[in-house]
C-alpha positions in Angstrom: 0.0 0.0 0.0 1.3 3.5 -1.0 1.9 6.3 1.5 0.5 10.1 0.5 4.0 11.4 -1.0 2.3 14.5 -3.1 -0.5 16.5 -4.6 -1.1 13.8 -7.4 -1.6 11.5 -4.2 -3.9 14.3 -2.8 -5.5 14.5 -6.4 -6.4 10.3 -6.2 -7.9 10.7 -3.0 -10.1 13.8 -3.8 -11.4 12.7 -7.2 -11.9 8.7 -5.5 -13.4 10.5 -2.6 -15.7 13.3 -4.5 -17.2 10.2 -6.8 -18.6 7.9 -4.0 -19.9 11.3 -2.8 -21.6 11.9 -5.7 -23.1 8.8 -5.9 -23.7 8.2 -2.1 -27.3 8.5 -1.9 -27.6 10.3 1.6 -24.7 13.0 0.2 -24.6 13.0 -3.8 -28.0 15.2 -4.0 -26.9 17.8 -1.5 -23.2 18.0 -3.4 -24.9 17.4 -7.2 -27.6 20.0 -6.3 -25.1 23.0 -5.3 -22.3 21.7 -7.8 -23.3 21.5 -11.3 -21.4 19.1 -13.6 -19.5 22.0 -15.7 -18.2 23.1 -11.8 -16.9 19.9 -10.3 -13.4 19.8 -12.6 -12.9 23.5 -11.0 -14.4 22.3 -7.8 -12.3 19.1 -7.1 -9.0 21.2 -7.8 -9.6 23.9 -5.0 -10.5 20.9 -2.6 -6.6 19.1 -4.1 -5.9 22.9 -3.1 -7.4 22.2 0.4 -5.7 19.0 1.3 -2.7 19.5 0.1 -2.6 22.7 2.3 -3.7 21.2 5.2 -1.0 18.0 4.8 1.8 19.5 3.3 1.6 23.1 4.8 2.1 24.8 1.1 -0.2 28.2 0.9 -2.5 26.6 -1.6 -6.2 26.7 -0.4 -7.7 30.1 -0.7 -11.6 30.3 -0.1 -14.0 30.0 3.0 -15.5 26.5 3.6 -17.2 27.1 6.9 -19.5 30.1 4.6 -20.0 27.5 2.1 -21.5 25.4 4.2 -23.6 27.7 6.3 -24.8 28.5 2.7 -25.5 25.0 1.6 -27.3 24.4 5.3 -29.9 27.8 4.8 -30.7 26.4 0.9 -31.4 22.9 2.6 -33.3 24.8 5.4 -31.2 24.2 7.5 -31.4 20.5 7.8 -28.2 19.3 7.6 -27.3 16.8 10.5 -24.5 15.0 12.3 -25.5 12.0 10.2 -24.5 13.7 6.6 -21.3 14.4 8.0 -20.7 11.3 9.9 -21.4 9.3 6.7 -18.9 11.6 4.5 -16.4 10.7 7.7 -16.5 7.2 7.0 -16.3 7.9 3.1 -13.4 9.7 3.5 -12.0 6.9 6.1 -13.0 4.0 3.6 -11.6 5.7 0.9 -8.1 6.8 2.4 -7.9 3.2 3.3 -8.7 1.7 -0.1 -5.7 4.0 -1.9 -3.2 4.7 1.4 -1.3 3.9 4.9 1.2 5.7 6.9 1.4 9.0 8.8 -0.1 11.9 5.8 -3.1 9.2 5.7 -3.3 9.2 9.6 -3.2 12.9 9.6 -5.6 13.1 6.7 -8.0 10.9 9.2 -7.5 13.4 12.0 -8.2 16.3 10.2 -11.2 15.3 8.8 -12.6 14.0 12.2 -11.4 17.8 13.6 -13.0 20.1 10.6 -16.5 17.3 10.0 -17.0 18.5 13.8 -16.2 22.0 13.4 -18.1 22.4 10.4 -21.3 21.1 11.8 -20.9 23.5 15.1 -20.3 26.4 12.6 -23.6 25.2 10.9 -25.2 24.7 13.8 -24.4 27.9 15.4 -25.4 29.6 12.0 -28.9 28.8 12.2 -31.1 31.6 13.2 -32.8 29.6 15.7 -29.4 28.8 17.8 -27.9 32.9 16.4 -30.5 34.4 18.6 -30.4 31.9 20.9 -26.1 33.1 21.7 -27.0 36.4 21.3 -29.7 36.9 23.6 -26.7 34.8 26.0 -24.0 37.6 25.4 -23.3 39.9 28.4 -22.8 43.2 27.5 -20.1 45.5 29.3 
């Protein structure tokens, strides 16, 4: 089994990744409905742009994930759950297993685990049921 050496690495995860998302059938109509097919190419290249950052520590990644998925939470009114991202966890698990081993694939592991739970907090937090909710619980000075 082959260790994470690179970005082409990074690219064989993220494309083997992105297509059992797409097809997943709790994930692939959230993703297919707020990707279209002509923005995936660009789409899957800023996510290589992502991981590669977060793994290798090269200024890559520019962008805002935890506003794109506040976004893609208010178009779903607001009903994204733990469950949607604990099943793209254990994509993302199954898949680094399939292609890799070693430390980057650990890290890769732990990372995910640390941003899927941040992500969904952001979300969470987001809503304007919970926003009202934190900032009724501010005290003011």
């Amino acid at each position: 089994m082959k260790t994470i050496d690179n970005r082409e690495d990074i690219g064989k995860l993220v494309h083997t990744f992105y297509a059992k998302i797409r097809d997943n059938e709790l994930l692939g109509p959230i993703f297919n409905s707020h990707i279209s097919e002509e923005q995936w190419p660009e789409h899957l290249e800023k996510l290589t742009d992502f991981w590669e950052t977060n793994l290798f520590g090269t200024a890559k990644f520019k962008g805002n994930p935890s506003a794109k998925h506040i976004n893609v939470d208010k178009n779903m009114n607001h009903s994204i759950e733990q469950t949607h991202f604990g099943v793209w966890l254990q994509l993302w698990f199954d898949t680094i297993d399939q292609l890799f081993e070693g430390e980057i694939a650990l890290k890769a592991k732990q990372s995910a685990r640390k941003m899927s739970t941040g992500q969904f907090l952001t979300i969470w937090n987001n809503r304007p049921e919970n926003k009202k909710s934190a900032d009724n619980n501010i005290i003011k000075k």
